[in-house]
N, C-alpha and C positions, 0 to 999 in steps of 0.2 A: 395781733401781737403773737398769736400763738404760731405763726410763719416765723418770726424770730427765732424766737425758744427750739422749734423745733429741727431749725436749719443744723442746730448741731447732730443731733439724731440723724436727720439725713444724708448729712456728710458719712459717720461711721455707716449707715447702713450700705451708701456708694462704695465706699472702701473696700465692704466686704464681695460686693459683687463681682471686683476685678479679680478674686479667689479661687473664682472658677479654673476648670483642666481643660487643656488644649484639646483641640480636636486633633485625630492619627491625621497626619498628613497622605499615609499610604492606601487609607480606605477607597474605597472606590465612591463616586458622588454618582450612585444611579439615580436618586432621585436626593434633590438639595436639602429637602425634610426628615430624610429617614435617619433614623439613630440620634434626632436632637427631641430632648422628654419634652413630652407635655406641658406646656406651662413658659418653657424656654422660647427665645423668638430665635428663629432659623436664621433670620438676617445677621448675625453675629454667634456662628458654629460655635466657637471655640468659650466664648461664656454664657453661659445662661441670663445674666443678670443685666444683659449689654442689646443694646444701646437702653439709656436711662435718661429721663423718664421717658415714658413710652406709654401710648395710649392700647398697646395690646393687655395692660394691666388696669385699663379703668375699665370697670364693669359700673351695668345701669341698673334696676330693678324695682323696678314700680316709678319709674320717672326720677330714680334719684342717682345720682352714679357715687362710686367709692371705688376707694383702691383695693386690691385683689391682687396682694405682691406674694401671696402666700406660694405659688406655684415656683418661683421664682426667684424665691429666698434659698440662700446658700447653706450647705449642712455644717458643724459647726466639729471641732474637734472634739474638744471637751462644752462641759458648760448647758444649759439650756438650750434647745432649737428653737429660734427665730419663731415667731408665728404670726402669720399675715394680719392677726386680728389688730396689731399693732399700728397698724396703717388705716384702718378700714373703716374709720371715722372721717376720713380725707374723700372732700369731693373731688378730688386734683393733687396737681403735685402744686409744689411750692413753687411761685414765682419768683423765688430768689435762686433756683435751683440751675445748676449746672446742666449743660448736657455732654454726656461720658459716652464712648463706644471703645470701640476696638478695632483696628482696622490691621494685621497683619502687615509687618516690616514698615508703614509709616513713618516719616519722619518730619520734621519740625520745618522743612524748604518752606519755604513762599508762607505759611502760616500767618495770621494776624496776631500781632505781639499785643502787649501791654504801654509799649511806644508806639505803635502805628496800629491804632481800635482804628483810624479812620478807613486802613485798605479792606478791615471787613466790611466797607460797606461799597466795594470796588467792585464793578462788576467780573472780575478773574479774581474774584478771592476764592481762595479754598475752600473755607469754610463758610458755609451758609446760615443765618438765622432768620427765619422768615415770618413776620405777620400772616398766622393765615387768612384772616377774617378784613383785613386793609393790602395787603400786598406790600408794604414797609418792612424794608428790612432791617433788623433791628442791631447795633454793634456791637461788636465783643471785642474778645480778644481768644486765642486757641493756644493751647500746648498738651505736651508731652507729658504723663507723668513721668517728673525729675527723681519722687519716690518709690518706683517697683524696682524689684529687686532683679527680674529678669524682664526681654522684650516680651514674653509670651505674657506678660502682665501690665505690660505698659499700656494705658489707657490713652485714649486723645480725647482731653475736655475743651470744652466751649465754656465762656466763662462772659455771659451780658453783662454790660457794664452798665445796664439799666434794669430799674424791676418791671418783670415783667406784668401785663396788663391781667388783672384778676379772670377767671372763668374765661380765659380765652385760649384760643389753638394756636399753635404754632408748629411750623415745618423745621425740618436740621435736614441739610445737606452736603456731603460733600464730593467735591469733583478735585483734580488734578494732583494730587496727593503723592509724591513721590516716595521710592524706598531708598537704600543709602547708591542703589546704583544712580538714580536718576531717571528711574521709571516707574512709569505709574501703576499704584497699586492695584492689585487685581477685583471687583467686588466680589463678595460670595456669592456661592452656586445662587442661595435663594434669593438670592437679588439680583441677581440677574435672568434669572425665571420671572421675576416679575416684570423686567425693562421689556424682555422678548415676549412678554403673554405666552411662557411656557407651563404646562398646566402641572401641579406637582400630583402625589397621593393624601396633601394633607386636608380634611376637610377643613380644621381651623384656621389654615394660611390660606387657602382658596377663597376662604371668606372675608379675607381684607382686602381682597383686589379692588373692588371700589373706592375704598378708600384711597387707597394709593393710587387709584388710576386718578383721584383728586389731587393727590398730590405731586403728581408728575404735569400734571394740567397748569397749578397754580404754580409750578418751580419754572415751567416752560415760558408760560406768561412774561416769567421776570428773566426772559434767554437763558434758561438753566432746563438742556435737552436732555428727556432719560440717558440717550445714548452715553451721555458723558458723564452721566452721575456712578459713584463708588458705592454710595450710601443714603439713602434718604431714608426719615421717618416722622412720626406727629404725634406732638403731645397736650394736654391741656391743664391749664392751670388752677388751682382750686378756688373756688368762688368769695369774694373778701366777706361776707357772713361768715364762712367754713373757718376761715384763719382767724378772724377778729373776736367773734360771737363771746367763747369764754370769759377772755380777758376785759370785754365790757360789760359784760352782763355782771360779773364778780365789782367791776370796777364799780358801775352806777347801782347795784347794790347795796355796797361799804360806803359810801356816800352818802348816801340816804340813814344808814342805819348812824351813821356817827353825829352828822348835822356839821352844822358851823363849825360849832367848837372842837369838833373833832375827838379823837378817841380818848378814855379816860385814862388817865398816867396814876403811876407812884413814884416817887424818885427814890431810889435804894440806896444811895450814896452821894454825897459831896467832895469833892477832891478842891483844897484850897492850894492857888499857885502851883498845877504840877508840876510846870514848865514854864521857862520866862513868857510864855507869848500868852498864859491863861490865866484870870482871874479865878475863874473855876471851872470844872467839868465835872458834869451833870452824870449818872448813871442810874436811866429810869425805868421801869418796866409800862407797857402802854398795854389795851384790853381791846382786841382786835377781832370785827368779826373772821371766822374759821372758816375756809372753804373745802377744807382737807378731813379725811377721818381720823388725823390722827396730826399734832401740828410738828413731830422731829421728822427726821429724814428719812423717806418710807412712804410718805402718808402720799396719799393720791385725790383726785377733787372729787368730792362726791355730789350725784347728780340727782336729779328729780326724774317724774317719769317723762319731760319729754328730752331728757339729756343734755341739760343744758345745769350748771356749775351752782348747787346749793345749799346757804350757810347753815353749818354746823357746830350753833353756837359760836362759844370764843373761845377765842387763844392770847397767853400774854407772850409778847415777844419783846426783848432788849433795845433799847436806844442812849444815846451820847447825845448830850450837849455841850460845846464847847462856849463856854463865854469869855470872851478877850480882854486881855488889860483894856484896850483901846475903847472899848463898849461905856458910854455915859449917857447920864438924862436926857444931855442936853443935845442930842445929836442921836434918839435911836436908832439900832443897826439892824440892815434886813436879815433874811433868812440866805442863809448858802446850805443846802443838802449834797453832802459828798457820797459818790458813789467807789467804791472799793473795787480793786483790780481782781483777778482769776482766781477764785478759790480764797477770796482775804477776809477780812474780819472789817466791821465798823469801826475797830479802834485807828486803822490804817489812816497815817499819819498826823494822829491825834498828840503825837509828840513831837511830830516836826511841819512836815510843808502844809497841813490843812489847817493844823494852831498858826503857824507861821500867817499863812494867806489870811486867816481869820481878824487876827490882830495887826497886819500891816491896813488891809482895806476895808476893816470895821466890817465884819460880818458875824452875827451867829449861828454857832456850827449845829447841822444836826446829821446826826447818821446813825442807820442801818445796816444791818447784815442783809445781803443780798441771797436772802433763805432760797434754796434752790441749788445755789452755786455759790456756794461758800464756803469756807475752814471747817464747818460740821457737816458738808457734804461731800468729800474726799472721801469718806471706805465707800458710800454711795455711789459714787462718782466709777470708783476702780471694781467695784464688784458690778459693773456693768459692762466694762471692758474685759474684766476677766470670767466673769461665770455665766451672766445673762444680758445682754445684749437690751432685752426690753426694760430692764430696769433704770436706763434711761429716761426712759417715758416716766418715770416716778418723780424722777429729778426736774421734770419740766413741769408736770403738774405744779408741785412745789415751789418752782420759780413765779407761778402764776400768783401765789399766798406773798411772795416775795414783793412781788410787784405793789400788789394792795398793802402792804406794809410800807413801801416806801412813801407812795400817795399820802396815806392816813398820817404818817409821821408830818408831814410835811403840814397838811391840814391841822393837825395837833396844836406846830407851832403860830399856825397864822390865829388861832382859835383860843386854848386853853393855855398856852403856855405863856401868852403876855401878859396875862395878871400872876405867872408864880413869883412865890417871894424871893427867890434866887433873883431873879431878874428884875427887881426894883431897885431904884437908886434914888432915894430923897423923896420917897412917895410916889414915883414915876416909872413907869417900865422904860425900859433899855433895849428894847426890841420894837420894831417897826412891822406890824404884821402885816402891810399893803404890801410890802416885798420880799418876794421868794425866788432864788435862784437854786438853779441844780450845777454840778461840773461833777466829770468822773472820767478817770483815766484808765486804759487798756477794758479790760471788761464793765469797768464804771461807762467807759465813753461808748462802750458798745449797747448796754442794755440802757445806757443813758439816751438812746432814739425811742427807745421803747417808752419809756417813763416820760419822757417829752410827748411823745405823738396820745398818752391817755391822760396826761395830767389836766386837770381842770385848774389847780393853781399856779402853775409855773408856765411861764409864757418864754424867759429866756436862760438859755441855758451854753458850759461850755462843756464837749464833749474830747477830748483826750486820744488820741490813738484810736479811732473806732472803727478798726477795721470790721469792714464787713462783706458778703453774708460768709457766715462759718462755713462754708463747702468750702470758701475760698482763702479764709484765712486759715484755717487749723493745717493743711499742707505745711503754710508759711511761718508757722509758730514752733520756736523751739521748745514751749511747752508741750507743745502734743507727743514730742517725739516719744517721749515713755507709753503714752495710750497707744499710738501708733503702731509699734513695739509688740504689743500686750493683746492689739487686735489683730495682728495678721498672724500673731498665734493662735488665737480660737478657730480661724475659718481654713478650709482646707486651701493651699497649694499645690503646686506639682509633685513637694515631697511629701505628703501627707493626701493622696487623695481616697478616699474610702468605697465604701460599695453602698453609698446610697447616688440620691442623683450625680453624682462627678464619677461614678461605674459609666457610665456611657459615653466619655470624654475622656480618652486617654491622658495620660499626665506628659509634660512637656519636660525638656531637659534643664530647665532654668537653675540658678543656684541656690541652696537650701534656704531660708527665710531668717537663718540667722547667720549667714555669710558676710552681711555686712551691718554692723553693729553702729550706731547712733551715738553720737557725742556723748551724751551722760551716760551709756553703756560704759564706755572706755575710761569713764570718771572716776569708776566702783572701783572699789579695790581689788585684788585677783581671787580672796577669797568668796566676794559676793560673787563676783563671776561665776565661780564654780557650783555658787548655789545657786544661782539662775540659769543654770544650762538652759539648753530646747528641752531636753526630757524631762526636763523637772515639771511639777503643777504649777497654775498659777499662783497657787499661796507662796512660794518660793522665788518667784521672779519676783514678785514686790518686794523682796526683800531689796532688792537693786531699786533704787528706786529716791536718790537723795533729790531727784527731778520734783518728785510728787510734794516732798516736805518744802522744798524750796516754790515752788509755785503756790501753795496752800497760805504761803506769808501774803500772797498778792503782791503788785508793785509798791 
C-alpha cells in the first residue's frame, strides 16, 4: 500500500529533478566526466537528477540496499533542502514509477503513444522497456513533457502500462530518436565512452562498466546493438515487503485489537429527514487504535525498535451514517462505504448522489474522511509544496491512519452497529451485516484499489475515475496545476540558478518559470495577480489560489 501513497511524493520529487541547469554547450568535453558533481550521473550532463530511477542511486550495506538519492537531490530556492533521509527506507523504487531522462532536441517522431502501447513492443520502437531477469519486454507508452516551460527542461518519460514486477531489474533504452530536423539525436560524451570502452578519469563511472557491459549484452540479445543505442540504463524495483509491510502490519493489528464487533462508537447527533432521500443521518464519533504520534495533520507513524509501525493508544475520529427512507425490517439493507474525492470531506454527497444512490437501491451509507488527504489536510498539503518538500511524507504516513479508519468503519457496521437503536424497525434491525460494499469516485476511486486490495471485509467494490499511478495522473489533473505552479517555484531553473550544485551547470536560455501562467492563474483577479508575482514568497502566492479551495470541496 505504501507504493500507492507514496507515488504522489514520487511524482513531485521527479518534477523537481527536471530543475536542474544546462550544461555550456561551448565547454570543451575533454573527458565526458569532468565538471558533472559527485552524486550526478554523467549519462545525462545537463541534469543531475536524470535519468530516474536509476540504479546509480541504490546503495547496499550489510546485504540490504536503500536509496541514497541525497547526492542527487535538487537545491531548493527558498524553503527546506530535500534530504535523502526521505527516501532511505526504500529498498527500490516504486514499481509504478515512470522512467524520465533527458535526451537534448528530442522529439515525439515514431514514439509509442497511449493509442499504439502495442508498437512499444515493436522491434524499431524507440523506446525500450526491458525485463532484465526474463528478457520480456514490457509495454508502454512514451512522451514529451507537454508541461516544461522550456526545451532545456523537457523531459522524455516512459510511462508501463503495467506494474511493474517487485525486487526486480529492469533496462530503459533508447535508440532512433530524432530532433525536429529529422536526425537522430546525438548520445552523450559519457555514453558514448561507455559503447566505445573509452576509459574516462572518473573512478565511480569506471566502476559501472560491468554493469552496463550487462546491459549492452542483455539489450543485444533482444537486436538492440550498443552501436545504435542513445541511451540505456538499470533500475530495480523495491521489494513487495518494503511497499506493503506498514500498511499490513497497522492493518492485521487494528483487527485484532477491535474484534468482530469492531471499534467502539458514540453517536453525537441525530439529523431526522435532512433530505428527501433520508430517514436520518447519523453523526458518530468511533475509538480507533492510533498509529500516529499525534492523530491531526502533522502526526507521523510511530515505530518500535525494528521499525516497523506501532500503536499508540487511541484516537477518536468522525463518521456518517446515512439511513434511507427506503431502509425496512423487512428487506434489511447492506452496507455501501463511500469514498470522498481530492481533498473532500465524508459529508460529500450526503445531500445529494450518495443519499440519492442510498435510498434508490437500498443501501446503508457509511463514510469517512480520508485522514491524510482530505479538507483538514490542505495547509499540510501546500506547506509541502511551498516550504518543505518532505512534509509530504507526513501526509502519507497519515494516510496510513486514514486507511485503518476506513477498514474499522466498515468492521463497526458489520459488528456494532446492527443492534443500534437508530437502526431498529419493529424490534428488527434494518441493516444486513453479511454485506458490505465500497464505491468512491476521483480520489475515492483511486485509494478505493487500495482499500479493496487490504480490506478483509469488502470483497466487491465500484471504483470512479481511478486514475492511476499519480506520476502519471497528476501531469493530467487540472487540480495540480496550482501545486505544479508552487513547485517549480521552490527548485532552481535557468533563471534562478544559485551557487550550490547547479554552479557547475551553467543556466540555459529557457523562459522565465512564470512566462506562462496556468488557467486558474488567469482566473485571479489582477489584484491577486500582483500579489502573487515571482518575487513575492510563498505565503503570498497562495493567496491566488481559488484552485486549492475549489478542489478542497472534493467532487
Amino acid at each position: 500500500m505504501r507504493l500507492l501513497l507514496r507515488l504522489g511524493l514520487a511524482t513531485l520529487t521527479g518534477l523537481c529533478l527536471a530543475s536542474g541547469c544546462s550544461s555550456d554547450p561551448a565547454a570543451p568535453a575533454v573527458d565526458p566526466t569532468a565538471n558533472v558533481p559527485e552524486g550526478c550521473d554523467p549519462l545525462v550532463p545537463e541534469h543531475c537528477g536524470f535519468p530516474f530511477p536509476n540504479d546509480l542511486w541504490l546503495s547496499e550495506d550489510g546485504g540490504k540496499r536503500h536509496l541514497a538519492l541525497g547526492p542527487m537531490l535538487p537545491p531548493v530556492v527558498f524553503g527546506t533542502p530535500l534530504d535523502g533521509a526521505l527516501f532511505a527506507d526504500r529498498d527500490g523504487f516504486s514499481p509504478g514509477e515512470e522512467a524520465t531522462t533527458y535526451l537534448a532536441g528530442a522529439t515525439a517522431t515514431g514514439l509509442p503513444t497511449e493509442d499504439t502501447i502495442e508498437a512499444s513492443l515493436a522491434p524499431n520502437s524507440p523506446t525500450v522497456l526491458l525485463d532484465a531477469e526474463t528478457g520480456d519486454l514490457v509495454p508502454h507508452f512514451a512522451e514529451l513533457d507537454a508541461g516544461a516551460l522550456a526545451d532545456e527542461q523537457r523531459s522524455l518519460i516512459i510511462h508501463p502500462v503495467v506494474r511493474l514486477k517487485d525486487a526486480h531489474r529492469y533496462i530503459v533504452a533508447l535508440r532512433g530518436i530524432v530532433d525536429a530536423a529529422g536526425k537522430l539525436v546525438a548520445p552523450s560524451p559519457a555514453f558514448r565512452a561507455l559503447v566505445a570502452k573509452t576509459p574516462t578519469k572518473s573512478a565511480s563511472f569506471e566502476a559501472r562498466r560491468a554493469s552496463f557491459e550487462d546491459i549492452f549484452a542483455k539489450l543485444d540479445a533482444k537486436g538492440l546493438h550498443r552501436a545504435d543505442l542513445q541511451l540505456a540504463w538499470d533500475y530495480t524495483t523495491a521489494s513487495r515487503d518494503n511497499t506493503t509491510r506498514d500498511m499490513i502490519t497497522m492493518r492485521d493489528d487494528a483487527l485484532a485489537q477491535v474484534g468482530d464487533l469492531g471499534p467502539e462508537y458514540t453517536i453525537t447527533n441525530v439529523e431526522i429527514a435532512p433530505n428527501p432521500y433520508l430517514a436520518k443521518r447519523l453523526t458518530g464519533m468511533m475509538t480507533v487504535p492510533l498509529y500516529l504520534d499525534r492523530p491531526d495533520p502533522g502526526g507521523v507513524i510511530v515505530r518500535d525498535a525494528q521499525g516497523l509501525p506501532k500503536r499508540n493508544g487511541t484516537a477518536q475520529y468522525p463518521f456518517l451514517v446515512l439511513i434511507p427512507n427506503s431502509a425496512t425490517d423487512a428487506a434489511p439493507a447492506p452496507i455501501l462505504q463511500n469514498g470522498h474525492g481530492l481533498l473532500g470531506s465524508k459529508t460529500e454527497g450526503t445531500d445529494g448522489y450518495f443519499a440519492s444512490m442510498c435510498n434508490q437501491y437500498d443501501y446503508i451509507g457509511i463514510a469517512v474522511d480520508w485522514v491524510g488527504m482530505a479538507h483538514e489536510d490542505v495547509s499540510q498539503i501546500l506547506d509541502a509544496t511551498t516550504k518543505d518538500l518532505s512534509l509530504f511524507k507526513k501526509a502519507v504516513d497519515r494516510q496510513h491512519q486514514g486507511f485503518i479508519n476506513a477498514l474499522l468503519a466498515m468492521r463497526m457496521m458489520k459488528g456494532r452497529m446492527k443492534d443500534d437503536p437508530n437502526l431498529q424497525m419493529n424490534g428488527k434491525s434494518i441493516l444486513d451485516p453479511t454485506r458490505g460494499f465500497y464505491r468512491g469516485d476521483s480520489q475515492g476511486g483511486i485509494f478505493g484499489t487500495t482499500y479493496m486490495s487490504i480490506s478483509t471485509d469488502v470483497t466487491r467494490g465500484l471504483l470512479g475515475e481511478p486514475g492511476m499511478p499519480y506520476n502519471l495522473v497528476l501531469d493530467r489533473s487540472v487540480d495540480f496545476a496550482g501545486y505544479r505552479f508552487l513547485l517549480k517555484g521552490m527548485f532552481p531553473t535557468c533563471s534562478t540558478c544559485g551557487s550550490s550544485r547547479g554552479s557547475s551547470r551553467s543556466c540555459g536560455t529557457g523562459p522565465s518559470p512564470t512566462a506562462t501562467r496556468p488557467t486558474w492563474w488567469r482566473t485571479c483577479s489582477p489584484a491577486r495577480r500582483r500579489t502573487a508575482s515571482s518575487s513575492t514568497p510563498p505565503s503570498a502566492i497562495i493567496r491566488c489560489r481559488r484552485w486549492a479551495r475549489t478542489s478542497s470541496r472534493g467532487r
